[in-house]
Every structure is written in C-alpha cells, then in structure tokens.
mmCIF file of the C-alpha atoms, coordinates in Angstrom:
data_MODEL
# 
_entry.id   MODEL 
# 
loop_
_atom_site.group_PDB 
_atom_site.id 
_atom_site.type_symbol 
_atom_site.label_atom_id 
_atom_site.label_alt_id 
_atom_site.label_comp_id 
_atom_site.label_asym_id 
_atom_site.label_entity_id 
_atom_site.label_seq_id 
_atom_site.pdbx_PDB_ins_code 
_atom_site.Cartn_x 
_atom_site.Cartn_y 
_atom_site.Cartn_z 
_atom_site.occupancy 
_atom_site.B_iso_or_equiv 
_atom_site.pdbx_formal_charge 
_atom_site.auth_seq_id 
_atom_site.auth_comp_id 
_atom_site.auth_asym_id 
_atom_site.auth_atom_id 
_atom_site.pdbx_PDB_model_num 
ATOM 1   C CA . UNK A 1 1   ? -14.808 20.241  -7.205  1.00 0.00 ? 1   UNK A CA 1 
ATOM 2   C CA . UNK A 1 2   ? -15.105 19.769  -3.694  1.00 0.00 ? 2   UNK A CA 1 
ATOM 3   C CA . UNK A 1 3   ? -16.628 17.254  -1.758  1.00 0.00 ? 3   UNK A CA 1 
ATOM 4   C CA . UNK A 1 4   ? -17.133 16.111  1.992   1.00 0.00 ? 4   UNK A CA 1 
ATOM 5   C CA . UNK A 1 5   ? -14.985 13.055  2.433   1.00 0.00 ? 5   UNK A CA 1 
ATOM 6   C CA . UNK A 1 6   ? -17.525 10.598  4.299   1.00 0.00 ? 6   UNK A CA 1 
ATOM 7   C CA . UNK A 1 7   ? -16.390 8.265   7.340   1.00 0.00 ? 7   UNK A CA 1 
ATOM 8   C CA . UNK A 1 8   ? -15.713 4.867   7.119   1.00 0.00 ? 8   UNK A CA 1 
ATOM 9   C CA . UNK A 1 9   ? -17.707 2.404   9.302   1.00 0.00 ? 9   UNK A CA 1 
ATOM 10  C CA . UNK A 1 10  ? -16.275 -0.598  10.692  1.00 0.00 ? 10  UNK A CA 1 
ATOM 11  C CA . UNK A 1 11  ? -18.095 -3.060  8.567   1.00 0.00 ? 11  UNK A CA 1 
ATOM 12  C CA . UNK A 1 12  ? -16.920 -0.924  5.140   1.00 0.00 ? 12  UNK A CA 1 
ATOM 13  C CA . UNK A 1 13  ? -13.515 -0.813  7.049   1.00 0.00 ? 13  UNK A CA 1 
ATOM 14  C CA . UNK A 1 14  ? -13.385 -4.350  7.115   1.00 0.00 ? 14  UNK A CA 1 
ATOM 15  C CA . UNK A 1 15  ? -14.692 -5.004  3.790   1.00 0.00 ? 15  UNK A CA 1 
ATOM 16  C CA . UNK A 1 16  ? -11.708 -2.542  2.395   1.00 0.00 ? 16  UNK A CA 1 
ATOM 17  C CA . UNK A 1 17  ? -8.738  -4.371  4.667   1.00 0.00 ? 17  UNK A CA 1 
ATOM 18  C CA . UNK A 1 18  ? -10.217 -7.818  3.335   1.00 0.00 ? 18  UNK A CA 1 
ATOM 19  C CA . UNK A 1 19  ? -9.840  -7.215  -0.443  1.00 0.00 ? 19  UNK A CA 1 
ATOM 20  C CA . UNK A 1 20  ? -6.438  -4.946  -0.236  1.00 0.00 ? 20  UNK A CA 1 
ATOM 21  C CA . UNK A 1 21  ? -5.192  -8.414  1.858   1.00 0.00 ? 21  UNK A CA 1 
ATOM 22  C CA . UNK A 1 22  ? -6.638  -10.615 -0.829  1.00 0.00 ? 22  UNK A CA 1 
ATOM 23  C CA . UNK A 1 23  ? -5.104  -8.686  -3.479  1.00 0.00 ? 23  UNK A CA 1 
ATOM 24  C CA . UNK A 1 24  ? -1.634  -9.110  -1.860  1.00 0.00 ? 24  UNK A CA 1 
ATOM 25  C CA . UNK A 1 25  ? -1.978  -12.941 -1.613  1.00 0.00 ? 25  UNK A CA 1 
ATOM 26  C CA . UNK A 1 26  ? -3.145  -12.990 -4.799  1.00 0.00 ? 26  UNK A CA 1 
ATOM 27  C CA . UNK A 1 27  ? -0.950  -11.989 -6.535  1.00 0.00 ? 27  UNK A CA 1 
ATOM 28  C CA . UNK A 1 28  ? 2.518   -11.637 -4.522  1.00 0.00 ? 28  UNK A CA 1 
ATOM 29  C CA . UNK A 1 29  ? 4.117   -14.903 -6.123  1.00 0.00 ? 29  UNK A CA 1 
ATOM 30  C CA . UNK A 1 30  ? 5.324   -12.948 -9.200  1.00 0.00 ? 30  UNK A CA 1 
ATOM 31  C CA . UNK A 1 31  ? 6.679   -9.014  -9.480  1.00 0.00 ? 31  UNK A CA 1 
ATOM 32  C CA . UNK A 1 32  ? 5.772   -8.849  -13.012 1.00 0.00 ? 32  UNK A CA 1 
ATOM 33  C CA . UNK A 1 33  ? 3.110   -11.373 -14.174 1.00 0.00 ? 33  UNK A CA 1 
ATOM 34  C CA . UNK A 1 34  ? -0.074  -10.884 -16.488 1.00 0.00 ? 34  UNK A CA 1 
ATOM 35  C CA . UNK A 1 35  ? -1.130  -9.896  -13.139 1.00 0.00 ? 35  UNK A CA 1 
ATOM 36  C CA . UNK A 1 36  ? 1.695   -7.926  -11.552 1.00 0.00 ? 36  UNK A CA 1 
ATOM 37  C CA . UNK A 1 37  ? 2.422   -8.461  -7.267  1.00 0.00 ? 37  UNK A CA 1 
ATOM 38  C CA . UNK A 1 38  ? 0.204   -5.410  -6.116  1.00 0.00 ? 38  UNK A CA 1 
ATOM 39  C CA . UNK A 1 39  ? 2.037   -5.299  -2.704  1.00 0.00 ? 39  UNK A CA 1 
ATOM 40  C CA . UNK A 1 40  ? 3.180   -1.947  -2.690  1.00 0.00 ? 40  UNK A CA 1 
ATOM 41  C CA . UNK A 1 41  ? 0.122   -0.586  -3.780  1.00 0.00 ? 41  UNK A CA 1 
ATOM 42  C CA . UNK A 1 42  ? -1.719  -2.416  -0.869  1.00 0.00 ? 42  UNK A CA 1 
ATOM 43  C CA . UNK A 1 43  ? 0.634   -0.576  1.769   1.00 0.00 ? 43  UNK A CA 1 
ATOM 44  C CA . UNK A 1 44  ? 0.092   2.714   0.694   1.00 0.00 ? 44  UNK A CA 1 
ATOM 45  C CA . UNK A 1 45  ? -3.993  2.360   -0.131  1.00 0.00 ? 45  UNK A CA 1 
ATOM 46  C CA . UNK A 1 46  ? -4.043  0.616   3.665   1.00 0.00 ? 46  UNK A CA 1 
ATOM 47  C CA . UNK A 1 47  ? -2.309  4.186   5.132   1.00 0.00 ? 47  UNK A CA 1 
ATOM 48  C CA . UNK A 1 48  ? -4.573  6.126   3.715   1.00 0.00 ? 48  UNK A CA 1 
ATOM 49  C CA . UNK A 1 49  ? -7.455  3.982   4.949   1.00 0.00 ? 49  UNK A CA 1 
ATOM 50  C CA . UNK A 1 50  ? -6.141  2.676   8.102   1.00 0.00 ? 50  UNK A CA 1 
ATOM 51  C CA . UNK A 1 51  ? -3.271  5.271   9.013   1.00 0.00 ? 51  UNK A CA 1 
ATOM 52  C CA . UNK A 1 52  ? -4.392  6.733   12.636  1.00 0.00 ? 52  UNK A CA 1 
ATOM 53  C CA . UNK A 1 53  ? -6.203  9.807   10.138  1.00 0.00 ? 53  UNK A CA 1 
ATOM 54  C CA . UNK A 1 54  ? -8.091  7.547   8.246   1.00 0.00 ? 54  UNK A CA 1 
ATOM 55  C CA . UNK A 1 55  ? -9.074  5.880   11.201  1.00 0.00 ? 55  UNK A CA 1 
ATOM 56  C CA . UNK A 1 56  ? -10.066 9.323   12.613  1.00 0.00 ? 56  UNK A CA 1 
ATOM 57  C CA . UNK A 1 57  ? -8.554  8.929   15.524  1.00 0.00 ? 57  UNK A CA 1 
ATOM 58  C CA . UNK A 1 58  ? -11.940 7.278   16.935  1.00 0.00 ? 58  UNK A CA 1 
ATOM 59  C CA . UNK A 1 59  ? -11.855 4.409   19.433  1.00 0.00 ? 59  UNK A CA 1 
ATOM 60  C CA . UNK A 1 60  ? -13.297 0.999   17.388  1.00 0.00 ? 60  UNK A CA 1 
ATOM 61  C CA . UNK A 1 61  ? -15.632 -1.143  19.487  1.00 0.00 ? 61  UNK A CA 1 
ATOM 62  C CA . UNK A 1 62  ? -12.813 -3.718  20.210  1.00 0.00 ? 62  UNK A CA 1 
ATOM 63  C CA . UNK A 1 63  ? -11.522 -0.570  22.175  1.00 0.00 ? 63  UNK A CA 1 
ATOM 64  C CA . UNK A 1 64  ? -8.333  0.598   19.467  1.00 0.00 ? 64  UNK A CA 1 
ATOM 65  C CA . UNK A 1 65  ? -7.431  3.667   19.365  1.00 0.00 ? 65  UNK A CA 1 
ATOM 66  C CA . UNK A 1 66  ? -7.171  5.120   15.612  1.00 0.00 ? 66  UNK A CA 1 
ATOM 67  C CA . UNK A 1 67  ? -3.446  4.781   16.273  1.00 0.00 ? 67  UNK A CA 1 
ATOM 68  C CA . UNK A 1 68  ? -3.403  1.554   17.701  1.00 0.00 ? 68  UNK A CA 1 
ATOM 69  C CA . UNK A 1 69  ? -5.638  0.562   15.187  1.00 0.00 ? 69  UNK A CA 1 
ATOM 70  C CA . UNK A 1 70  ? -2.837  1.518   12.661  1.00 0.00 ? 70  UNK A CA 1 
ATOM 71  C CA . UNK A 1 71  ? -0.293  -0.117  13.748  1.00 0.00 ? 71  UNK A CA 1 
ATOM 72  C CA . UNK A 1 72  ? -2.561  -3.420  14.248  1.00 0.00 ? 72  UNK A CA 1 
ATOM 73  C CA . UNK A 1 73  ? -3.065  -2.845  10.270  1.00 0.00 ? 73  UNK A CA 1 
ATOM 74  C CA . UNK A 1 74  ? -0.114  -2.539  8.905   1.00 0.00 ? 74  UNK A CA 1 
ATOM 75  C CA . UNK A 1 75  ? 1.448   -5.578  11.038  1.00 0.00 ? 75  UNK A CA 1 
ATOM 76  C CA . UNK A 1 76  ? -1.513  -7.803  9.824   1.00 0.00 ? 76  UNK A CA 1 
ATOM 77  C CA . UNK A 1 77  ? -0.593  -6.760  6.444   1.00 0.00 ? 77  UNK A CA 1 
ATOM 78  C CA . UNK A 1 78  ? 3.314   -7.489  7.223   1.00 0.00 ? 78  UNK A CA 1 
ATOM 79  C CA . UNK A 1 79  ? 2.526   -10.601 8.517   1.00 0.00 ? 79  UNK A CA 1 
ATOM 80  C CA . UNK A 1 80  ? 0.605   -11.394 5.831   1.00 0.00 ? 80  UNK A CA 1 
ATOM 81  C CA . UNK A 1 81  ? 3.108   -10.564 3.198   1.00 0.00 ? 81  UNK A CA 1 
ATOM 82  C CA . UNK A 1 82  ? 5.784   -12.984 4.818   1.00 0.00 ? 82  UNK A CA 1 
ATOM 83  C CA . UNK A 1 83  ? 3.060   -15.688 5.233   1.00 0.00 ? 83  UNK A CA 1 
ATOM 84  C CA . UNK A 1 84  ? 2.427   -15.511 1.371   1.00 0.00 ? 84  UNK A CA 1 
ATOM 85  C CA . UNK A 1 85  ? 6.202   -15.660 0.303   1.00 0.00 ? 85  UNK A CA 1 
ATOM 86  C CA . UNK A 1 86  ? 6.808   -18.540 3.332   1.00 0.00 ? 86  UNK A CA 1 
ATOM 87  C CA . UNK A 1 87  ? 4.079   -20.651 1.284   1.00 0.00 ? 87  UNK A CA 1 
ATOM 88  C CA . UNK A 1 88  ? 5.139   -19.818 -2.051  1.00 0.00 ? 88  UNK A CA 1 
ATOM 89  C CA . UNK A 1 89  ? 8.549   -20.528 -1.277  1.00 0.00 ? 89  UNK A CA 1 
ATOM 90  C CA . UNK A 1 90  ? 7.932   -23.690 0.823   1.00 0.00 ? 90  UNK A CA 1 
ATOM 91  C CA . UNK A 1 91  ? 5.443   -24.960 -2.399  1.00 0.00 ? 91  UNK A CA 1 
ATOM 92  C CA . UNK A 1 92  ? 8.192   -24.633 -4.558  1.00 0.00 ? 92  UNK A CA 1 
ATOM 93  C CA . UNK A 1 93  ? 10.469  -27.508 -2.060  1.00 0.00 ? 93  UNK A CA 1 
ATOM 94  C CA . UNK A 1 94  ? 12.469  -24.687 -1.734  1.00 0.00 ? 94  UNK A CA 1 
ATOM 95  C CA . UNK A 1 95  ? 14.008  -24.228 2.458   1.00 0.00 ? 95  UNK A CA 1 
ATOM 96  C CA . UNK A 1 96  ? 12.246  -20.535 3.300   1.00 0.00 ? 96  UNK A CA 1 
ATOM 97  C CA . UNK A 1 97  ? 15.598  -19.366 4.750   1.00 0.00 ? 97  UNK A CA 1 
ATOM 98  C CA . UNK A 1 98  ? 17.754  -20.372 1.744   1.00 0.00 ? 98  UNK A CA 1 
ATOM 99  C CA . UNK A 1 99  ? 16.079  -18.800 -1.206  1.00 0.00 ? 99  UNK A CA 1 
ATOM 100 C CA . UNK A 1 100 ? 17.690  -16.292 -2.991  1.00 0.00 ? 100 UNK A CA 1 
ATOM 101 C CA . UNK A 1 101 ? 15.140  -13.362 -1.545  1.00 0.00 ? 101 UNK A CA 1 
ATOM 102 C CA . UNK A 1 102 ? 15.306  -14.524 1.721   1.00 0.00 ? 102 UNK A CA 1 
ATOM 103 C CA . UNK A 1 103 ? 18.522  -12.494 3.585   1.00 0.00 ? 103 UNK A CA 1 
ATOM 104 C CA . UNK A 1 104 ? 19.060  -10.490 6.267   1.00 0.00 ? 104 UNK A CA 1 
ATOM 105 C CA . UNK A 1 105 ? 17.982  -7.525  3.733   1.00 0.00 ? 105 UNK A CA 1 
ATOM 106 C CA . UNK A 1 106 ? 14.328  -9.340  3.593   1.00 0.00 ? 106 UNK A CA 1 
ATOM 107 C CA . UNK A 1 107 ? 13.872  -7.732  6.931   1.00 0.00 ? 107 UNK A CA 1 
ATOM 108 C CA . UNK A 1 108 ? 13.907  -4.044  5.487   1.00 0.00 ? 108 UNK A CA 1 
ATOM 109 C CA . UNK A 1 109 ? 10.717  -4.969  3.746   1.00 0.00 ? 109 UNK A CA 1 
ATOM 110 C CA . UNK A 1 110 ? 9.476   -3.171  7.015   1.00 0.00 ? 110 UNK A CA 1 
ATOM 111 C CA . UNK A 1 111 ? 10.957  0.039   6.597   1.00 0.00 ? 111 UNK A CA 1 
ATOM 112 C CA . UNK A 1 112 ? 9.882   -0.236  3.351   1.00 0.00 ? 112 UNK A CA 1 
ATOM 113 C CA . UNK A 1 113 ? 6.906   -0.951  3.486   1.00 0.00 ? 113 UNK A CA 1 
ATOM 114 C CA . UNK A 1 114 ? 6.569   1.509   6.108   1.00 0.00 ? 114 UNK A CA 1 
ATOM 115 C CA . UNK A 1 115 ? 7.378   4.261   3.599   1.00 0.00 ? 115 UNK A CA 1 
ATOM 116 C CA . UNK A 1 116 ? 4.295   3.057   1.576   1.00 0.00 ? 116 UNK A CA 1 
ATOM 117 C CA . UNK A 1 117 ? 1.909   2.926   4.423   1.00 0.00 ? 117 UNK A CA 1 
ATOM 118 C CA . UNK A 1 118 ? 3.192   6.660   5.578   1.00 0.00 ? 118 UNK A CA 1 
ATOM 119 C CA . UNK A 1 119 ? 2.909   8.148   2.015   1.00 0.00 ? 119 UNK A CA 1 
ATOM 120 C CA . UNK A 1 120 ? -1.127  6.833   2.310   1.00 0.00 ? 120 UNK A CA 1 
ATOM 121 C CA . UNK A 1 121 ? -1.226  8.152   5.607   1.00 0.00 ? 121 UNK A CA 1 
ATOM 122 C CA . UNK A 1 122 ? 0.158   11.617  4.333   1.00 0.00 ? 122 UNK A CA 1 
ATOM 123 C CA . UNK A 1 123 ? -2.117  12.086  1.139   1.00 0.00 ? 123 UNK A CA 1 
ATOM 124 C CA . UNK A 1 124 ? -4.875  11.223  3.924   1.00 0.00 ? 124 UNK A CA 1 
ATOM 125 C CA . UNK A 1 125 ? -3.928  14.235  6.045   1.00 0.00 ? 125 UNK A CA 1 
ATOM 126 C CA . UNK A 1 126 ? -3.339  16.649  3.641   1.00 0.00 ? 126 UNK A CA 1 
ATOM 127 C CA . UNK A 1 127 ? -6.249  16.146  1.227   1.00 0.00 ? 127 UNK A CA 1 
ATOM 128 C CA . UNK A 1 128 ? -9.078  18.426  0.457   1.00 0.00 ? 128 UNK A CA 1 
ATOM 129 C CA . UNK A 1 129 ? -11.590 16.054  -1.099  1.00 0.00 ? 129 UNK A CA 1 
ATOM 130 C CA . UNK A 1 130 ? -11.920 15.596  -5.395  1.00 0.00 ? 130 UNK A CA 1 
ATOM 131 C CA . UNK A 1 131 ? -10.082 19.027  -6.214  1.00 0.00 ? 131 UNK A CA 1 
ATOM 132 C CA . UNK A 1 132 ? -7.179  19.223  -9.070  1.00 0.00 ? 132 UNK A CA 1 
ATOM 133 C CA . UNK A 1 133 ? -4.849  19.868  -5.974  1.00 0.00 ? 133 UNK A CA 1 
ATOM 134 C CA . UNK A 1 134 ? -5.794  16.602  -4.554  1.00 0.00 ? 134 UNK A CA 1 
ATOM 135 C CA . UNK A 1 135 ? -4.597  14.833  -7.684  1.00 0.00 ? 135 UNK A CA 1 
ATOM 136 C CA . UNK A 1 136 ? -0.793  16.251  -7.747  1.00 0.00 ? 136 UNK A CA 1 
ATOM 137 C CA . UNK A 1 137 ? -0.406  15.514  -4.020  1.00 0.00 ? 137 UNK A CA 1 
ATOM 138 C CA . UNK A 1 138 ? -1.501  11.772  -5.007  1.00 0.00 ? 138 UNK A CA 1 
ATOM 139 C CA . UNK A 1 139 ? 0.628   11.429  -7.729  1.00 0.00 ? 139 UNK A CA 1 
ATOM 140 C CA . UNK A 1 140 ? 3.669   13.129  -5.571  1.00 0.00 ? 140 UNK A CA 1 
ATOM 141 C CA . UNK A 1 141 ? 3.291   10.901  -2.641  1.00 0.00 ? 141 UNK A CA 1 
ATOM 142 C CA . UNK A 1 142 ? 2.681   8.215   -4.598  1.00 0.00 ? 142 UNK A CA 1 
ATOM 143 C CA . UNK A 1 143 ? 6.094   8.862   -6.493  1.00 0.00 ? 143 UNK A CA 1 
ATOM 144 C CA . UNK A 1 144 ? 7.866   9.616   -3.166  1.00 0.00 ? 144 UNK A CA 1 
ATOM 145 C CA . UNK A 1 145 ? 6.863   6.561   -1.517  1.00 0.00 ? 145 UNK A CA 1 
ATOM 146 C CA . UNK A 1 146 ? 7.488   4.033   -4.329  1.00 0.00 ? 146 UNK A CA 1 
ATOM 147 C CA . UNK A 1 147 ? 11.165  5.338   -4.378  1.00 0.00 ? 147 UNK A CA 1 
ATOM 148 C CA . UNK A 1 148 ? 11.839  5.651   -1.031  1.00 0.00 ? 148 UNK A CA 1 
ATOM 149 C CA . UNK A 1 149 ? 10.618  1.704   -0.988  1.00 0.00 ? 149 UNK A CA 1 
ATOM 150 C CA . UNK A 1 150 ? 12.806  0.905   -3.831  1.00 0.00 ? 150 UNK A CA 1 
ATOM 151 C CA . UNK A 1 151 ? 15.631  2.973   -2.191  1.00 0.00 ? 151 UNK A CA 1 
ATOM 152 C CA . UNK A 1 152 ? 15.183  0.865   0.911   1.00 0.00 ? 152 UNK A CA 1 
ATOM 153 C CA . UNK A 1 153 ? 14.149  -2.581  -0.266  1.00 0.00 ? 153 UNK A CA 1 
ATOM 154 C CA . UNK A 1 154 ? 16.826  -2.325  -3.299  1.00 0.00 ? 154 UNK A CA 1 
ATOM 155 C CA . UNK A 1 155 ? 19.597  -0.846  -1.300  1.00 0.00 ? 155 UNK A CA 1 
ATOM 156 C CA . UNK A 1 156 ? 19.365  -3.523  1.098   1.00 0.00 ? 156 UNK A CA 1 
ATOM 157 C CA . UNK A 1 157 ? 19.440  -6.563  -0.905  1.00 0.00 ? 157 UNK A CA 1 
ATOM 158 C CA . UNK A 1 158 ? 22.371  -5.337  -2.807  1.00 0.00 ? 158 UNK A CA 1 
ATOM 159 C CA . UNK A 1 159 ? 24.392  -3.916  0.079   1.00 0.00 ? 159 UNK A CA 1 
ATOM 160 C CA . UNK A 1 160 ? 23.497  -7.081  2.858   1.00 0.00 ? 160 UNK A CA 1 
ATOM 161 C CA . UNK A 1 161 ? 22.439  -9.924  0.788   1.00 0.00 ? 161 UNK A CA 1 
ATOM 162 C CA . UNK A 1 162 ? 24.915  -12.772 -0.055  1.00 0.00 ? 162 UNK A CA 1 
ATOM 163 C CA . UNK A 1 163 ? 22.974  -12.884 -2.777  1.00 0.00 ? 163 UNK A CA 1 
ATOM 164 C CA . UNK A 1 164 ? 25.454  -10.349 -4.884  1.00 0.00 ? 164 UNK A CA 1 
ATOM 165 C CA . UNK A 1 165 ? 29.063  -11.448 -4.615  1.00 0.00 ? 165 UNK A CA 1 
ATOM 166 C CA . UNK A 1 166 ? 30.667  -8.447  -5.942  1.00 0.00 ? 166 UNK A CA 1 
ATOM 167 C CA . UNK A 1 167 ? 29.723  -5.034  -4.488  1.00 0.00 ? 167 UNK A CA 1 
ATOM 168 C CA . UNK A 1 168 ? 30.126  -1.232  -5.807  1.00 0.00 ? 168 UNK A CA 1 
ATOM 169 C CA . UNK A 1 169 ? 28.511  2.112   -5.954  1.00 0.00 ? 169 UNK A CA 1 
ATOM 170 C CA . UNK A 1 170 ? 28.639  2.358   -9.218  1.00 0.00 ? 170 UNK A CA 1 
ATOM 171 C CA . UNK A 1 171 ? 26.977  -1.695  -9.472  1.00 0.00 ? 171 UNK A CA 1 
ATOM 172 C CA . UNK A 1 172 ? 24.089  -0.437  -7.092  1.00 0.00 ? 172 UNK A CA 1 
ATOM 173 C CA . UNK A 1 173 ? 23.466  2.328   -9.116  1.00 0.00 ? 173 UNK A CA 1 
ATOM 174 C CA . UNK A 1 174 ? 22.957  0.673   -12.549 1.00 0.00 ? 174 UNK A CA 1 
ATOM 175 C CA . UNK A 1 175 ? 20.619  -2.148  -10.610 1.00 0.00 ? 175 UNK A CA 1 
ATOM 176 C CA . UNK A 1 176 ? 18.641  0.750   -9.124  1.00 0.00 ? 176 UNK A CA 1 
ATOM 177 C CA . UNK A 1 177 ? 17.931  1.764   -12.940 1.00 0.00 ? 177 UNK A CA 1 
ATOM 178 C CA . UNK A 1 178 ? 17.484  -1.383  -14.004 1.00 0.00 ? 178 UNK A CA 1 
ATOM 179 C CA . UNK A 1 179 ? 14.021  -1.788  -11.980 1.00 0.00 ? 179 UNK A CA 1 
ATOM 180 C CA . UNK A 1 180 ? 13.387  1.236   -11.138 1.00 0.00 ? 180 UNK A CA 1 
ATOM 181 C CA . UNK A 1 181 ? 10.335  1.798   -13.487 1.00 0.00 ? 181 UNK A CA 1 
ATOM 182 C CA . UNK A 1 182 ? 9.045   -1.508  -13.563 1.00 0.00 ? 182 UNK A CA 1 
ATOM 183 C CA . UNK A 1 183 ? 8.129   -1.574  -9.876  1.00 0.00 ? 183 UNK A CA 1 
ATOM 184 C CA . UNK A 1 184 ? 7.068   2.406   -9.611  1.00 0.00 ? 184 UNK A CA 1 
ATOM 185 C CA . UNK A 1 185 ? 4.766   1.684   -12.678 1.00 0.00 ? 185 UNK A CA 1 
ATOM 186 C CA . UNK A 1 186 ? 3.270   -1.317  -11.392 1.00 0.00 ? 186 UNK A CA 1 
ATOM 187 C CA . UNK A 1 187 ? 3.093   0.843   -7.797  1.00 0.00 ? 187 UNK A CA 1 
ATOM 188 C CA . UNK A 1 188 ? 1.491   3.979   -10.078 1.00 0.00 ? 188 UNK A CA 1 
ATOM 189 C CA . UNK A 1 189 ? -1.334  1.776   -11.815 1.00 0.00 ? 189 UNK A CA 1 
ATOM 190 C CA . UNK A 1 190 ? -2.420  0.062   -8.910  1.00 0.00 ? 190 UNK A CA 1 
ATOM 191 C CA . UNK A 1 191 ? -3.296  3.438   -7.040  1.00 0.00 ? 191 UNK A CA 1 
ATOM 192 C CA . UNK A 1 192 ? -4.791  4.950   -10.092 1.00 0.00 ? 192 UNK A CA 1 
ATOM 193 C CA . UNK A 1 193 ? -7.198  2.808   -10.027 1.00 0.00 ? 193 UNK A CA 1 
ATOM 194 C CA . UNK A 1 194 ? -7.869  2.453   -6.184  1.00 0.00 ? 194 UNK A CA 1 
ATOM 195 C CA . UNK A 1 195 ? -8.155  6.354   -6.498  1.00 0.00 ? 195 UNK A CA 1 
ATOM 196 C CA . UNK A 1 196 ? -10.341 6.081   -9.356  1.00 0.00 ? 196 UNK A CA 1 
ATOM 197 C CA . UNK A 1 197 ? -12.905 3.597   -7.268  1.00 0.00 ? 197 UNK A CA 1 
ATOM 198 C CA . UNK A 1 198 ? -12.487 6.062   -4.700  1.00 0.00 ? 198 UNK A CA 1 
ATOM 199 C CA . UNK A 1 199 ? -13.833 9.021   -6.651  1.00 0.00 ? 199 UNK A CA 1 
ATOM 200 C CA . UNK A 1 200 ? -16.371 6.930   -7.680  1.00 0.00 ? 200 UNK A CA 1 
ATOM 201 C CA . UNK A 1 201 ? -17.841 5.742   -4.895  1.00 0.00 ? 201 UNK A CA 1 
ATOM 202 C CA . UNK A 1 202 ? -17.569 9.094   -3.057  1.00 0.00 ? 202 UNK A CA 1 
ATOM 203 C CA . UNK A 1 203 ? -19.532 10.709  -6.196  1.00 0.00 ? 203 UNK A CA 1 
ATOM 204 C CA . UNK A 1 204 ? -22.153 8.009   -6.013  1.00 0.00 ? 204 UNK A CA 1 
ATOM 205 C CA . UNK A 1 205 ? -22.846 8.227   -2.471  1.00 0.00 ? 205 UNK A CA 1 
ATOM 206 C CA . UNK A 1 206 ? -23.183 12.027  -2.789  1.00 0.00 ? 206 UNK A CA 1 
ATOM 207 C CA . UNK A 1 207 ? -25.567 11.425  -5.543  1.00 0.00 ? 207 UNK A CA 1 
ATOM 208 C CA . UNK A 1 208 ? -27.585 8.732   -3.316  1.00 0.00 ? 208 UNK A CA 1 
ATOM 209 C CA . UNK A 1 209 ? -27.553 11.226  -0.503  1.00 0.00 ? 209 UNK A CA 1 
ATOM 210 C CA . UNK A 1 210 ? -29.198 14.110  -2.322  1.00 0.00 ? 210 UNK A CA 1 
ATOM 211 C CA . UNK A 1 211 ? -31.455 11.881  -4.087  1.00 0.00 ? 211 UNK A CA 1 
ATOM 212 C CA . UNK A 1 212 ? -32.647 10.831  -0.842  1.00 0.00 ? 212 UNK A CA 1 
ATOM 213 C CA . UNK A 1 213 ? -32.732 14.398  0.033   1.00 0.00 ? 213 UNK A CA 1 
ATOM 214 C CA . UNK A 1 214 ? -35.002 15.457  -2.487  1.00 0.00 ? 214 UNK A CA 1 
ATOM 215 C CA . UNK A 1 215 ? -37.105 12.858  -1.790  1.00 0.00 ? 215 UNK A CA 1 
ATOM 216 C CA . UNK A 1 216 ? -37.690 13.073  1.523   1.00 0.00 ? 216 UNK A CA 1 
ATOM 217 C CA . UNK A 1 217 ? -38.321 17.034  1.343   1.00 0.00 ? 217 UNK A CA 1 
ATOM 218 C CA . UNK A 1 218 ? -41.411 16.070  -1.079  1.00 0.00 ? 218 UNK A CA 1 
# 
C-alpha cells in the first residue's frame, strides 16, 4: 500500500517537537526504569521530522531554511538533554562535573546523537509512503543508528572516561555486549510505536480526506 505522505504545518510541527522534548525530560533520569529514558528514540523520530527533508526544505515564517531549521532542532534537543541530566544530577547534591557520567566522553553524546538524528533523516529521504519496503528500511536504519550511538557513546566513556581505571580491547568488547541489547531494544520499541502513530494518523487523515471528498461531490 501506498500512500501520499502529507506535509507538516508549523503548528503540527510544533505540537510534534513539544511532546518528543517532553518525552526526553520525562523520562531521561533512568536508562532502564518502568519507564525506560526514550532519548535515543527522540533523536532519530526528530530527523525524520525535522531533518532539512522533513522540513521540506521550505523557508518557516521566522525565515529558517529547512536546513537551518534542522540544525536549530537538533541543538534545542541537545541542549535540552544536558539541561535534564544538569538538574537531575544537581537534585541529587551531586557537583554536575563530578558525577560518574559526566567526562570528557559526555561530550560525544553529540556525535551520537547525531547518528540518531541522521538515521531519521535517512528513512525520511528514502521512503515511499506505508509499503512493506518502507518497513525494512525502518527497522535497518533504526538498527544502524542505535549501534553506531552505542559504538560512539560506549566507546567513549570506556576509552576517555576516568571513570574505568583499567583499559583493554578485549574489556571494551565484553562492556559493549553487556548493554548492547538493553539500549537497542529500548531504542527499537520506542520507534515502533512512533511509526505505528504515524501509520495511523496518515491512514486516518486519508480516510477524513476522501470522506470529505465524497461529500462534497454530492
């Protein structure tokens, strides 16, 4: 099944940016609660919204380019991200600079992060509307940019961070299995069901468009 992908207006834009941003601050404070941190999920939903395709390379009424409109996106988001773990961190009595996360490495959260945002960006440019096609390329960027996230994010802290005294390939690799799943899984349910409201909402506002349709050639 194929069907025209509609455009977003700035008021649905909005709307979409507000609750991936409130999803992030919501639950960022723990990786793996009842309620697991949805951050990577956010990143890669936002590309595919807000990536300079999504944006459809159309010039906003504040002037933005799609492109510039992008970028404004994902450093909102970024900033956002480090705002939530400065006040988590700073409501535990905790100093922001000496927690455990907090390292040199926590600034590869951008790169990583970046790998989300592009993977959104790249299902966004290559998809066809609700076809069987358009499923495998979600789940294969979604894949792809989970572990190129963990690659980056993990690699980091364990090769930078003071936070591991002892250092080896062979140490890396057994912590890179050790949460590998965990945060790819939490990554992988997030978008499924993202993509599921998607397909939802695109189906219903077919179905209200025809209905109107019908109606108005009566």
């Amino acid at each position: 099944m194929s069907l025209p992908q509609p455009s977003l207006s700035n008021d649905l834009r909005l709307g979409i940016f507000l609750i991936l941003g409130l999803l992030m601050a919501a639950t960022r404070s723990h990786h793996f609660a009842v309620v697991p941190d949805a951050s990577w999920a956010v990143f890669f939903v936002a590309g595919f919204y807000f990536s300079a395709a999504g944006a459809e390379k159309t010039a906003t009424p504040g002037g933005l380019s799609g492109r510039a409109a992008s970028l404004l996106a994902f450093a909102l988001l970024m900033a956002l991200a480090v705002l939530t773990d400065f006040y988590v961190i700073r409501s535990q009595g905790i100093d922001f600079w000496s927690h455990y996360c907090v390292s040199p490495a926590y600034w590869f959260l951008v790169p990583s992060y970046a790998a989300l945002w592009f993977g959104g960006a790249w299902l966004r440019a290559h998809r066809h509307g609700l076809q069987l096609r358009d499923l495998g390329l979600l789940v294969a960027s979604a894949v792809v940019a989970a572990s190129a996230c963990y690659l980056v994010s993990n690699g980091s802290f364990y090769w930078i961070s003071a936070s591991v005294p002892a250092r080896s390939f062979g140490g890396w690799i057994e912590n890179l299995g050790d949460w590998y799943l965990p945060f790819v899984q939490t990554t992988l349910m997030y978008i499924g069901i993202a993509a599921a409201l998607h397909v939802a909402t695109v189906v219903a506002a077919k179905a209200l468009v025809g209905a109107s349709a019908s109606r108005a050639a009566r």
